[in-house]
C-alpha positions as CSV (number, residue, x, y, z in Angstrom):
1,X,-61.2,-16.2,-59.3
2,X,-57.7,-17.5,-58.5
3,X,-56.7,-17.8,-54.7
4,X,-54.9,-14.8,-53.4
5,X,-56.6,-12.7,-56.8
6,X,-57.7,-9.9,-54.1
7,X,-58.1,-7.3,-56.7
8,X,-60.8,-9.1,-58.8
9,X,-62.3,-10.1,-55.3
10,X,-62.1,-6.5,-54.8
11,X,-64.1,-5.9,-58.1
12,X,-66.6,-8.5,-57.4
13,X,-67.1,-7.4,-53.8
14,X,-67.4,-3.5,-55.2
15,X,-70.7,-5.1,-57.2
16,X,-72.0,-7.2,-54.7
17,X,-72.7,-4.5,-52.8
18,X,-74.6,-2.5,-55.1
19,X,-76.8,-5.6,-55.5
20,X,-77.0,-6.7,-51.7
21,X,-76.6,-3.2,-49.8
22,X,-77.7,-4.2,-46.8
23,X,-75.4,-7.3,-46.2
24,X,-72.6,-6.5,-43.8
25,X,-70.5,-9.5,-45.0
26,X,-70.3,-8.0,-48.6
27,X,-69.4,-4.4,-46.8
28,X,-66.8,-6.3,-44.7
29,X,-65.2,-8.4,-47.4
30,X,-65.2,-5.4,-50.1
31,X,-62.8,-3.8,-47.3
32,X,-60.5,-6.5,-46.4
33,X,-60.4,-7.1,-50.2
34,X,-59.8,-3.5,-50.9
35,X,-57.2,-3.5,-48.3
36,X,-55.5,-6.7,-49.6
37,X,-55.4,-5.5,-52.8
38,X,-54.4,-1.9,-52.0
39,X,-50.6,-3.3,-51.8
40,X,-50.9,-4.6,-55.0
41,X,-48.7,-3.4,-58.1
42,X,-52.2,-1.1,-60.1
43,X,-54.5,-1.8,-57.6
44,X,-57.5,0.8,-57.3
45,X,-58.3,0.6,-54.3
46,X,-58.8,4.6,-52.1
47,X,-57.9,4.2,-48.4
48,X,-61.4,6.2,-48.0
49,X,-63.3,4.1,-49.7
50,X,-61.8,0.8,-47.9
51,X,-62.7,2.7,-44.4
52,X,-65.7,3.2,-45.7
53,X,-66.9,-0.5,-46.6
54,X,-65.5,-1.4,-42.8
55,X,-67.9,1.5,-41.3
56,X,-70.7,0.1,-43.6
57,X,-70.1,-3.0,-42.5
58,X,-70.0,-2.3,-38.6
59,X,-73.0,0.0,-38.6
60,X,-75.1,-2.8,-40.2
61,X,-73.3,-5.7,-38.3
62,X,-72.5,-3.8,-35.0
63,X,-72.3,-7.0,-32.9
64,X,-68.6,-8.2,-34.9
65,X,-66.1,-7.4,-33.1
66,X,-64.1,-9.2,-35.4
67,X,-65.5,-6.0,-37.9
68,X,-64.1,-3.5,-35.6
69,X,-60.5,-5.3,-35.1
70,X,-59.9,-5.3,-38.7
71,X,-61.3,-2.1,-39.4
72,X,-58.5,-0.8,-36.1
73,X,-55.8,-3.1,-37.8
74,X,-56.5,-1.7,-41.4
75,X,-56.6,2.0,-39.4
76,X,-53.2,1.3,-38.0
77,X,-51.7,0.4,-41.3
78,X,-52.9,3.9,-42.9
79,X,-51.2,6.0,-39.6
80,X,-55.0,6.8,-38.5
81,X,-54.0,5.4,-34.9
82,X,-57.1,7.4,-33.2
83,X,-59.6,5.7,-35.0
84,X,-57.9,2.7,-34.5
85,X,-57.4,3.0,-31.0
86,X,-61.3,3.8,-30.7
87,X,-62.3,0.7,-32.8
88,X,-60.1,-1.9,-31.2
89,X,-61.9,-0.4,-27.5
90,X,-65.1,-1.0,-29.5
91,X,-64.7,-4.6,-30.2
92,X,-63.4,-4.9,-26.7
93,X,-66.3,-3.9,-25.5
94,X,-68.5,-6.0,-27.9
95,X,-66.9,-9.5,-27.1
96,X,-65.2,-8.6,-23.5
97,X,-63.9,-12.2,-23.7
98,X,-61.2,-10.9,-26.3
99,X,-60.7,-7.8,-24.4
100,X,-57.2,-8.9,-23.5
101,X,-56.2,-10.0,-26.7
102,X,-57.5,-7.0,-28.5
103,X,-55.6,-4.7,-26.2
104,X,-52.5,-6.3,-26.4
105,X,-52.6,-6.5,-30.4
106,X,-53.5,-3.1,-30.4
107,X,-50.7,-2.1,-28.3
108,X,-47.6,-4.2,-30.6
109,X,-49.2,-3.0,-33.8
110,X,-49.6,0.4,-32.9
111,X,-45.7,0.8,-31.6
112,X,-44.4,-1.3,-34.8
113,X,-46.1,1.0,-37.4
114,X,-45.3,3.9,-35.3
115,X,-41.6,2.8,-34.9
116,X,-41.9,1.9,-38.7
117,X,-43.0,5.2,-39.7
118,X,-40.9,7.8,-37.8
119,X,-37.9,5.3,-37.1
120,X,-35.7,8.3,-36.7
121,X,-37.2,10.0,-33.8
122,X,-37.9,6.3,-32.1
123,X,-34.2,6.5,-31.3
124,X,-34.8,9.3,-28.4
125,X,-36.4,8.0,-26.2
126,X,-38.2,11.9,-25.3
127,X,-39.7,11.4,-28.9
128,X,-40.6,7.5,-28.0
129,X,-41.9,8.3,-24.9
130,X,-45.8,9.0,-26.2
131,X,-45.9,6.6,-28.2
132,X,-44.4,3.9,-25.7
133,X,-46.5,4.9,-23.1
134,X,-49.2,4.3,-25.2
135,X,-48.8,0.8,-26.1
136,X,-47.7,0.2,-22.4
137,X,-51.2,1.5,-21.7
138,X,-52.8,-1.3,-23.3
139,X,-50.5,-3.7,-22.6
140,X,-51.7,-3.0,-18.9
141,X,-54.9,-3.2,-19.6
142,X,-54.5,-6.2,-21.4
143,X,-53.0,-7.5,-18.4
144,X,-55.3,-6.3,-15.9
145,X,-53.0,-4.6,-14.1
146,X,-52.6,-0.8,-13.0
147,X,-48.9,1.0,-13.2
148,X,-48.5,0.9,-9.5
149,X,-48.9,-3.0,-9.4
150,X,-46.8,-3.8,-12.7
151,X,-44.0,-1.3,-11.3
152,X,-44.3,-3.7,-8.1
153,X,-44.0,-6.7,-10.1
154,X,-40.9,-5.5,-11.8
């Protein structure tokens, strides 16, 4: 397989499954294969089924974080920011030594795609305001810090 070929890995992982149903790295590479390969021009790769292989791959793994953070990064990309949100506070919780890193990337790559996706309504700032408060939300926690002590900061 060439480097960067994700949708033969994509195939390959789809099979190595079937044979090795129980191994979480198969479940977790078939989804960051599928979701690789999902951009591609012809690529057959179904936003359920990607989600899917990441869920496999957490409920027989559920000690990777790094599992969840994809699977909230992949979530993210696909609009489905709740089950993101819940996944990137489940790896959080799992390794609380990324805790801060986890809840700022959350934050930034939830506002991006959200300014991405509804660009024209991110111009009011009444039809920013969820979605800013949001990823200030996290950003605070990221920080440790509560809204009274980051407005005293400012």
């Amino acid at each position: 397989m060439e480097e960067g070929d994700f949708k033969k890995a994509y195939s390959s992982f789809k099979k190595l499954v079937v044979e090795f149903p129980d191994n979480a790295e198969c479940w977790f590479y078939k989804a960051e294969c599928g979701n690789y390969a999902s951009g591609m021009f012809g690529a057959k790769a179904d936003v359920d089924e990607i989600m899917d292989a990441y869920k496999k791959a957490m409920e027989l793994d559920p000690e990777r974080a790094d599992y969840f953070q994809a699977y909230g990064l992949f979530c993210i990309s696909v609009q489905k920011y709740d089950e993101a949100e819940k996944a990137y506070c489940e790896a959080a919780e799992i390794d609380e030594s990324l805790s801060s890193s986890l809840y700022s990337e959350f934050a930034i790559e939830y506002f991006n795609n959200v300014m991405a996706q509804y660009g024209e309504i991110m111009e009011d700032p009444k039809a920013r305001a969820p979605y800013a408060k949001k990823a200030l939300q996290y950003m605070l926690k990221a920080l440790d810090l509560d809204a009274e002590e980051a407005k005293s900061l400012l």
